[in-house]
MMTF fields as JSON, N, C-alpha, C and O atoms, coordinates in Angstrom:
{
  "mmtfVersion": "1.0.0",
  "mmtfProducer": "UNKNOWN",
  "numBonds": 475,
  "numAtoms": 476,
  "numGroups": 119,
  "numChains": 1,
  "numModels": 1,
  "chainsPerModel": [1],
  "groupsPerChain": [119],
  "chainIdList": ["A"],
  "bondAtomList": [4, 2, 8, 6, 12, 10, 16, 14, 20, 18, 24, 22, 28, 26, 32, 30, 36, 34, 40, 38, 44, 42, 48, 46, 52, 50, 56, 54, 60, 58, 64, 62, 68, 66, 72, 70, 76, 74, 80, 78, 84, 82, 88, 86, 92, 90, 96, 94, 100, 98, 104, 102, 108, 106, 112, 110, 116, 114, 120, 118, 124, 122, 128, 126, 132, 130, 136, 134, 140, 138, 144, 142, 148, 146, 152, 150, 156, 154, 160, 158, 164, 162, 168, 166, 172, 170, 176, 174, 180, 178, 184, 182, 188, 186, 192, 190, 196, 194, 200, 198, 204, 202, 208, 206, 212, 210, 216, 214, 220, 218, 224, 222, 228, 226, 232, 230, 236, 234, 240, 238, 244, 242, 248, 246, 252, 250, 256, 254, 260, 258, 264, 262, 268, 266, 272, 270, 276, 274, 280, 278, 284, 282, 288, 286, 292, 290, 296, 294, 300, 298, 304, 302, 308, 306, 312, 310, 316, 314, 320, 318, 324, 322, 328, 326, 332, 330, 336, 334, 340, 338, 344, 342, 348, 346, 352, 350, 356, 354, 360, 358, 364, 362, 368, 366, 372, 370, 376, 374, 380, 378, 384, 382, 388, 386, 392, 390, 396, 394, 400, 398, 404, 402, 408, 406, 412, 410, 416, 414, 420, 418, 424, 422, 428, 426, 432, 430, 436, 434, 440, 438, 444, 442, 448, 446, 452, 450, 456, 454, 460, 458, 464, 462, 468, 466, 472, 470],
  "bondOrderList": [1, 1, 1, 1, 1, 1, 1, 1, 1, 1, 1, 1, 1, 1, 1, 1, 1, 1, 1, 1, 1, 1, 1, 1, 1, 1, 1, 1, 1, 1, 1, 1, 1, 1, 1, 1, 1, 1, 1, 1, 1, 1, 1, 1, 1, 1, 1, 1, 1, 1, 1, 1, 1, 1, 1, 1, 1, 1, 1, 1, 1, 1, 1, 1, 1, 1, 1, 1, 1, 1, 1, 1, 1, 1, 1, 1, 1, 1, 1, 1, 1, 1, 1, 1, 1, 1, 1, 1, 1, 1, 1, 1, 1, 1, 1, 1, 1, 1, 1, 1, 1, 1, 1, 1, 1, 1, 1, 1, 1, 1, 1, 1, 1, 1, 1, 1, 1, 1],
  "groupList": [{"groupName": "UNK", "atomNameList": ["N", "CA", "C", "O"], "elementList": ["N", "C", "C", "O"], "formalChargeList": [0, 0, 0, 0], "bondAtomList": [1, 0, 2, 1, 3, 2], "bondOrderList": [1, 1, 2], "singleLetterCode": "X", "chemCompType": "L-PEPTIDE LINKING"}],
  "groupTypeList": [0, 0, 0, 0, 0, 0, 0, 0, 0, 0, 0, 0, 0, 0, 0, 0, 0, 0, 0, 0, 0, 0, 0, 0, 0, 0, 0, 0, 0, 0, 0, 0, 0, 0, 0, 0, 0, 0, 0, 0, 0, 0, 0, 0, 0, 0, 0, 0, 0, 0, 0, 0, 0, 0, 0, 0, 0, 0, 0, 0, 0, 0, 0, 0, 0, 0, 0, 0, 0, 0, 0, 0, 0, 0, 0, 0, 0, 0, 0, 0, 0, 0, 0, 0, 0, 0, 0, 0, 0, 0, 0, 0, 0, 0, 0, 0, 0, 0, 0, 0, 0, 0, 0, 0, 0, 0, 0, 0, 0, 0, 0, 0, 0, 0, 0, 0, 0, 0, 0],
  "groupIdList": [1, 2, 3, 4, 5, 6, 7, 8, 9, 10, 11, 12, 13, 14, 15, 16, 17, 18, 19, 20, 21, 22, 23, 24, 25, 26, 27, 28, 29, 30, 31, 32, 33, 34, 35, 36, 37, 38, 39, 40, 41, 42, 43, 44, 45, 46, 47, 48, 49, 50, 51, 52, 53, 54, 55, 56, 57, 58, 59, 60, 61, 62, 63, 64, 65, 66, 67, 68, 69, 70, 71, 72, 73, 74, 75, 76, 77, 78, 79, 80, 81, 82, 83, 84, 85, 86, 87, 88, 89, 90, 91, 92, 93, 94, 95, 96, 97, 98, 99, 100, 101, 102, 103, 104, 105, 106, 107, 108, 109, 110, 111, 112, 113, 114, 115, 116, 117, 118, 119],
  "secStructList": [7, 2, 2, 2, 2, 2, 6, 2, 2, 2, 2, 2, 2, 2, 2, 2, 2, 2, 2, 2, 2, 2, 6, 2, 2, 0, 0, 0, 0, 0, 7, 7, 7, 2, 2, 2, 2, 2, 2, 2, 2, 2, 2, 2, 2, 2, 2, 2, 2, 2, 2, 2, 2, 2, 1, 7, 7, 7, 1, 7, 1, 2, 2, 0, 0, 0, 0, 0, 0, 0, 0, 2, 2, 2, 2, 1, 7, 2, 2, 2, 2, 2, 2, 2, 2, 2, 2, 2, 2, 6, 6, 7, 2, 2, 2, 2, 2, 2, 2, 2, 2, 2, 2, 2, 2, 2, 2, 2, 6, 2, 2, 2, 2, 2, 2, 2, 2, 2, 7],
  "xCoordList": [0.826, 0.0, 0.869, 0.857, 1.635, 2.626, 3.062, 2.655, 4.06, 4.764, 3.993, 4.425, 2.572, 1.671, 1.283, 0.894, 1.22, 1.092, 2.498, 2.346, 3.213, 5.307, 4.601, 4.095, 4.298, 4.184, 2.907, 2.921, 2.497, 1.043, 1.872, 1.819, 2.527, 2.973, 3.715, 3.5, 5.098, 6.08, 5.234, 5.283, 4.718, 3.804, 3.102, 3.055, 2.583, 1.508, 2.568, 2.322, 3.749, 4.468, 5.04, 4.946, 5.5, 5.801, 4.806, 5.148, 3.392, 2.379, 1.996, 1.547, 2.34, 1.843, 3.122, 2.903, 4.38, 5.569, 5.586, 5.887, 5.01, 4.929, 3.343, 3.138, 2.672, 1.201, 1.758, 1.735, 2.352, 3.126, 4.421, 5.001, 4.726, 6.074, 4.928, 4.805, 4.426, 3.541, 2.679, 2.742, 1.892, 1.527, 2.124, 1.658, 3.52, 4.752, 4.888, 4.836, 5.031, 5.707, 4.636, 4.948, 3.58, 2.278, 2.176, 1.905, 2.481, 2.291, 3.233, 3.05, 4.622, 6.303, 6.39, 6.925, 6.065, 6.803, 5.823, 6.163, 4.298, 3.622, 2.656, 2.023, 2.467, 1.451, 0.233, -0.275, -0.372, -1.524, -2.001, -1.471, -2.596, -3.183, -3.426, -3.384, -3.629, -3.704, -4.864, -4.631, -6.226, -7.374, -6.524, -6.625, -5.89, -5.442, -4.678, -5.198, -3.706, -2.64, -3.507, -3.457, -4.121, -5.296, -5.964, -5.712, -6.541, -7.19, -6.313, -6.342, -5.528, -4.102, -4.316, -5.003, -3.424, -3.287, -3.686, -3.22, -4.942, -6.113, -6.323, -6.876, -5.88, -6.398, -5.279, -5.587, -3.962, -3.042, -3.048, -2.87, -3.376, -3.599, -4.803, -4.568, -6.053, -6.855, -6.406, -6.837, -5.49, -5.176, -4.219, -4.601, -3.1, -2.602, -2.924, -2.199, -3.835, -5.019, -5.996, -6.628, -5.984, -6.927, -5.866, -6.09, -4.479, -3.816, -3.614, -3.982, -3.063, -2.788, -3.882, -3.504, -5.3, -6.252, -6.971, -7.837, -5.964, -6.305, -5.5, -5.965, -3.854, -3.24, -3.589, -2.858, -5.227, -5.419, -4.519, -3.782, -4.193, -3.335, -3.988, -3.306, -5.559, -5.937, -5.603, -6.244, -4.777, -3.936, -3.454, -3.004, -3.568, -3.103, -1.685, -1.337, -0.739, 0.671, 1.389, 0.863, 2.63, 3.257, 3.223, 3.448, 2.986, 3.072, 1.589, 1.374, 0.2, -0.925, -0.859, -1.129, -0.563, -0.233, 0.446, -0.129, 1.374, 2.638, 1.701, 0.984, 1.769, 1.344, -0.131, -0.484, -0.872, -2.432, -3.299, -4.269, -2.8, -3.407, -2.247, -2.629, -1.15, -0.678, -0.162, -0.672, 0.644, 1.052, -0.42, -0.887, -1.28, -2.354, -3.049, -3.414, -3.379, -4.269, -3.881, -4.657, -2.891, -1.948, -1.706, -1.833, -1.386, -1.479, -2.432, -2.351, -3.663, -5.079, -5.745, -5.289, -6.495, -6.785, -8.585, -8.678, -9.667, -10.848, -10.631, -11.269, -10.093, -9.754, -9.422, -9.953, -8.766, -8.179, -9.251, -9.876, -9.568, -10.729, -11.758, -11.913, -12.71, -13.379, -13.589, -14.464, -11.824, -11.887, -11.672, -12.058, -11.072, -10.685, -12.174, -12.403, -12.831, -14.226, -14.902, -15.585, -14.78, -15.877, -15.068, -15.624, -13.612, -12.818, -13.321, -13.561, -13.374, -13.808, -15.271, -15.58, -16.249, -17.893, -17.44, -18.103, -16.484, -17.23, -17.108, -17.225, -16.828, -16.736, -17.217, -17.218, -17.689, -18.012, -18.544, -17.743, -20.301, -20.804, -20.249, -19.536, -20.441, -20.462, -19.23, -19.287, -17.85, -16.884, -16.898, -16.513, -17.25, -17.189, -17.513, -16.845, -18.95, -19.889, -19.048, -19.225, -18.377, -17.334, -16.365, -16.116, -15.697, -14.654, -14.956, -14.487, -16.188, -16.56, -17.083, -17.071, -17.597, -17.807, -16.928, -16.993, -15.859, -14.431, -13.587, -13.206, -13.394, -12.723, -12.858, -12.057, -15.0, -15.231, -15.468, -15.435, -15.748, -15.055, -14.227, -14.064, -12.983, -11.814, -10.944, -9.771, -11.436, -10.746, -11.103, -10.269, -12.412, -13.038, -12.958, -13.376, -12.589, -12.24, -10.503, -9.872, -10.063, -8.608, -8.595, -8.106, -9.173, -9.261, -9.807, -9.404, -10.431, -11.494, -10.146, -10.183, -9.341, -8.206, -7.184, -6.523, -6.908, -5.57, -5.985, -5.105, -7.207, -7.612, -7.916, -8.195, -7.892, -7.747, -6.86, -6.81, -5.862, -4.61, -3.885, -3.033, -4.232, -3.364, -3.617, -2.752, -5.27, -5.67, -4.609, -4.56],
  "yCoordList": [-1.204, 0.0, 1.267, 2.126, 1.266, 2.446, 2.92, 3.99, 2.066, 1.506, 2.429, 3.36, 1.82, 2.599, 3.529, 3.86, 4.405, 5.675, 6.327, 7.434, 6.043, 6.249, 6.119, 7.235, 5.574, 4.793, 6.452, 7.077, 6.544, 7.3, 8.68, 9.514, 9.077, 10.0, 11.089, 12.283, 9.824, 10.444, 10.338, 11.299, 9.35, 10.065, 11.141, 11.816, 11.437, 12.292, 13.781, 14.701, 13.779, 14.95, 14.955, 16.037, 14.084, 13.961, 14.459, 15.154, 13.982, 14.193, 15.995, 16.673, 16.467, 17.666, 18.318, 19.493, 18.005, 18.903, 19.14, 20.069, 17.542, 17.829, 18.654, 19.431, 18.407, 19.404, 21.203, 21.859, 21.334, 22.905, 22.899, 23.959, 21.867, 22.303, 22.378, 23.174, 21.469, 21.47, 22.887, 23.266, 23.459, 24.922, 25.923, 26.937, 25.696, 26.298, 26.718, 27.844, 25.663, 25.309, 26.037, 26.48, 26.061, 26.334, 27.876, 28.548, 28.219, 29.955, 30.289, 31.244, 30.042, 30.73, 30.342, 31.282, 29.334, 28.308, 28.747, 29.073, 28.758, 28.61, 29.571, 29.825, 30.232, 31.878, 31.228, 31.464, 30.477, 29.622, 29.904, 29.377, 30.403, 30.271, 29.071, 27.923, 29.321, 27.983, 27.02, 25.984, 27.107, 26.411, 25.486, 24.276, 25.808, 24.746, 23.902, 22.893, 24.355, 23.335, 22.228, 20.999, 22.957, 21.963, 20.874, 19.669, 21.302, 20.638, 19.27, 18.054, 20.308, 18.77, 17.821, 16.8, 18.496, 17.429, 16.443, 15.406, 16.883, 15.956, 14.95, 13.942, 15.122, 14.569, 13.278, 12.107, 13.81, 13.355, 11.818, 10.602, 12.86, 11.484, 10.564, 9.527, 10.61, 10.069, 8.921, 7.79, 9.145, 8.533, 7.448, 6.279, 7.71, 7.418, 6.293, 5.299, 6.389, 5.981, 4.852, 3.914, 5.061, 4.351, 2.831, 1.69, 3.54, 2.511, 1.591, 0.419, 2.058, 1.306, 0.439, -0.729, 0.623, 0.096, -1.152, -2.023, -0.6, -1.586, -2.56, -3.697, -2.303, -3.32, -4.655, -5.609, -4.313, -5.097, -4.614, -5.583, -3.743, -3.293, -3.0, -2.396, -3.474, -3.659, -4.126, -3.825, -4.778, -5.321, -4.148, -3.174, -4.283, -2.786, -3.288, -3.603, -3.401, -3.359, -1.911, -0.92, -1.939, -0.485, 0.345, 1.552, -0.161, 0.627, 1.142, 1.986, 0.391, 0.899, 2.11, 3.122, 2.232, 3.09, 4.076, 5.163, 4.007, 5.106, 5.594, 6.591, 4.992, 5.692, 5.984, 7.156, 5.209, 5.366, 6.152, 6.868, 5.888, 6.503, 8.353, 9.52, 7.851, 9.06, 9.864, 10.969, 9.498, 10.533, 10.749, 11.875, 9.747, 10.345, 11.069, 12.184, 10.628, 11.201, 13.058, 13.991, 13.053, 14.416, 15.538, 16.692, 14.459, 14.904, 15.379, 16.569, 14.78, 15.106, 16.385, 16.443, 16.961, 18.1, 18.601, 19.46, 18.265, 19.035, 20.202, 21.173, 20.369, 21.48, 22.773, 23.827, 22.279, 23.672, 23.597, 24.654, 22.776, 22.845, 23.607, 24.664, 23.369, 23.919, 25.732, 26.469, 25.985, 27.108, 27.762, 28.897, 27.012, 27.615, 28.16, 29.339, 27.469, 27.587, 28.397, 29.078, 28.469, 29.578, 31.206, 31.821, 31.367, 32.258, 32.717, 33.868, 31.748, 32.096, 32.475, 33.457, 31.803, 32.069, 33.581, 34.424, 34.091, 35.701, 36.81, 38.033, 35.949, 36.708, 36.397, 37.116, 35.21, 34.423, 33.167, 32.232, 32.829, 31.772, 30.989, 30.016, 31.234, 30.423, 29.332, 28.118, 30.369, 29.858, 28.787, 27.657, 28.991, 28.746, 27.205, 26.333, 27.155, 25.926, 25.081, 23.864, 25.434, 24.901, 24.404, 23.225, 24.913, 24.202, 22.814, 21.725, 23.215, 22.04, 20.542, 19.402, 21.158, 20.04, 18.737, 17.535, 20.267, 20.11, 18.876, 17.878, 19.165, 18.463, 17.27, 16.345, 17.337, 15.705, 15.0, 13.77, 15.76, 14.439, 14.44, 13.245, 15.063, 14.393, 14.068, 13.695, 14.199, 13.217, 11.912, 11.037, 11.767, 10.317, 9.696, 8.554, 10.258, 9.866, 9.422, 8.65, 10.074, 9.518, 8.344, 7.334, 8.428, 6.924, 5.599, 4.445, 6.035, 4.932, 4.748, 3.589, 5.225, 5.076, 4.371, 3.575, 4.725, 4.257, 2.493, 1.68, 2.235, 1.439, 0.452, -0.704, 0.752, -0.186, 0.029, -0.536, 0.862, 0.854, -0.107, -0.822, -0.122, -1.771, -2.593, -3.465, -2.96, -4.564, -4.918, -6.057],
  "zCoordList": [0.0, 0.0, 0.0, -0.882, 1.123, 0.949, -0.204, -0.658, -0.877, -2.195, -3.238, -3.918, -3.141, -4.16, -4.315, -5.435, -3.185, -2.682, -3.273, -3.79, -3.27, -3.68, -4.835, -4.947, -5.619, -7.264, -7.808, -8.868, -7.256, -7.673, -7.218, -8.122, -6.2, -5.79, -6.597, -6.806, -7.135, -7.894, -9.726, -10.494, -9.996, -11.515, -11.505, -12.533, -10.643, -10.546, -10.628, -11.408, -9.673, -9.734, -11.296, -11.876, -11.87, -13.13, -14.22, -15.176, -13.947, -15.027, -14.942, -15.867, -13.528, -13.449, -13.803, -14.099, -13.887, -14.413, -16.17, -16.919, -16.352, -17.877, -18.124, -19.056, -17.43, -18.119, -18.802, -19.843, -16.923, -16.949, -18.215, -18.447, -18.837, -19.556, -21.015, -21.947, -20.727, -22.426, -23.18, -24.35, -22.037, -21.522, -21.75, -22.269, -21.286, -21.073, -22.975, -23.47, -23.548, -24.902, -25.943, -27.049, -25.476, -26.128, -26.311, -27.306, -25.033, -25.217, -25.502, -26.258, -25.331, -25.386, -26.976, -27.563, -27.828, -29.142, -30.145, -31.283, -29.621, -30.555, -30.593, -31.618, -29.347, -29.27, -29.487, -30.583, -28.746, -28.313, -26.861, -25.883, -26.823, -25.271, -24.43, -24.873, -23.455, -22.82, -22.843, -22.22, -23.482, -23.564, -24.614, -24.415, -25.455, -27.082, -25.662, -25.185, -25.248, -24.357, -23.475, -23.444, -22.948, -22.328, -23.29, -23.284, -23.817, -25.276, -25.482, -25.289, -26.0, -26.477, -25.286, -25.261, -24.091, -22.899, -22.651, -22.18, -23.102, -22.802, -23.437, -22.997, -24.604, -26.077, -25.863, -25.644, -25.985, -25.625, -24.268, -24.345, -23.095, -22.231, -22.27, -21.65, -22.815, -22.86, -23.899, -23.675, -25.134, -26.088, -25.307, -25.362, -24.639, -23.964, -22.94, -22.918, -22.206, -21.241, -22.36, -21.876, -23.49, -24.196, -24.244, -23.839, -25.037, -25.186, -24.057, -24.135, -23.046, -21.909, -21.643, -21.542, -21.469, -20.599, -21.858, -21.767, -23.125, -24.472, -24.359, -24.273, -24.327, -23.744, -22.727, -22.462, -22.174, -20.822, -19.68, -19.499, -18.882, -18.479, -17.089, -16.262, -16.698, -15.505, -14.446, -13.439, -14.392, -13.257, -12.652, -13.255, -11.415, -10.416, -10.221, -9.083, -11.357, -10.547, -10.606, -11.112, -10.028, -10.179, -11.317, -11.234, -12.25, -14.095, -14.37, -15.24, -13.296, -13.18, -12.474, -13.122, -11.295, -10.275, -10.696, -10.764, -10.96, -11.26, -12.787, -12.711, -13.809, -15.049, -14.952, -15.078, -14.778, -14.904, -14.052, -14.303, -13.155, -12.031, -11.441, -11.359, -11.235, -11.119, -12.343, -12.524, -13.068, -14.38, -15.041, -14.869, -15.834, -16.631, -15.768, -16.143, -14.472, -13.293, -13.125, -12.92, -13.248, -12.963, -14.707, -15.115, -15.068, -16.967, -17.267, -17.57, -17.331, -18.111, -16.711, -15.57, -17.078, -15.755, -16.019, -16.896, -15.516, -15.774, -14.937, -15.343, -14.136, -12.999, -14.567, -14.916, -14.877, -15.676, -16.86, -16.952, -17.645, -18.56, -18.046, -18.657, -16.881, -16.194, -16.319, -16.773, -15.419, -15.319, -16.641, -16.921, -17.372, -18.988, -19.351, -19.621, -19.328, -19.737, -19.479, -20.244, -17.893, -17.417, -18.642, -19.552, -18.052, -18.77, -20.484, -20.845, -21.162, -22.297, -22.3, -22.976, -21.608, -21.562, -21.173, -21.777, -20.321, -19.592, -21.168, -21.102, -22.648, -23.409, -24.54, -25.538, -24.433, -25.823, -25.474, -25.457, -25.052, -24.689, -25.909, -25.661, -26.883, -28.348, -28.399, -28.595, -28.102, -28.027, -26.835, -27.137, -25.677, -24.793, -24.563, -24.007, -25.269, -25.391, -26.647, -26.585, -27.497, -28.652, -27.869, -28.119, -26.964, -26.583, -25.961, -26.293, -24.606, -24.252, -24.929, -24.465, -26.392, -27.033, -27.837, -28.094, -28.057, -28.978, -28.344, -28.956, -27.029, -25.633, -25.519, -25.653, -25.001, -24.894, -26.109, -26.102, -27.348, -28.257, -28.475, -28.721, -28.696, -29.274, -27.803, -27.83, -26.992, -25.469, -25.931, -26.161, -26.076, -25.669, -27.564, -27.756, -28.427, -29.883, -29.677, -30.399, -28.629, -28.34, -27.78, -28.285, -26.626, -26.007, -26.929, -27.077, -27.225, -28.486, -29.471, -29.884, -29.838, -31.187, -30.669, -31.336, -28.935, -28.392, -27.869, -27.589, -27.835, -27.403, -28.542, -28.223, -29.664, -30.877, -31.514, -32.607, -31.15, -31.599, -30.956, -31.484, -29.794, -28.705, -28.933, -29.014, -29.253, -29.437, -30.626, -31.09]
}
């Protein structure tokens, strides 16, 4: 139990160093605001998350823990989607309601691809 807590601990600090570097890369590289970085992230770990859990990869050993649960857990973020959201609605419902749609399908069109990309 401990162990796993260690395993979930240190991904999770990992998944949240890379969210901030990806963010990072997005506004400094590419003059994107941060809703696209999010977007990706997401897109990204869900795809990610598809593959793994396609692999059969249910077994709770350390590579569950550490990757699945803490790095994707820490990687992927509704916390910041959320607030992204409200942010764009205080200026543009239109946009606002686009992103949210934009998100949950191509999150859950990622997972669905990574997950028959493994079988």
């Amino acid at each position: 139990m401990i162990f796993n807590l260690l395993f979930i601990g240190v991904g999770g600090a990992i998944g949240a160093i890379s969210r901030f570097g990806i963010n990072e890369i997005f506004e400094k590289y590419l003059f994107l605001t941060s809703p696209y970085a999010t977007l990706f992230v997401n897109v990204i770990g869900c795809f990610l998350i598809g593959v793994i859990l396609g692999m059969s990869l249910p077994t709770k050993d350390t590579s569950y823990y550490f990757f699945v649960i803490g790095f994707l857990g820490s990687f992927t973020t509704m916390s910041a989607l959320s607030y992204q959201t409200i942010m764009i609605a205080n200026s543009n419902l239109i946009s606002a309601l686009s992103y949210i749609i934009i998100t949950v399908v191509l999150t859950i069109l990622a997972t669905y691809i990574g997950t028959l990309i493994a079988k």
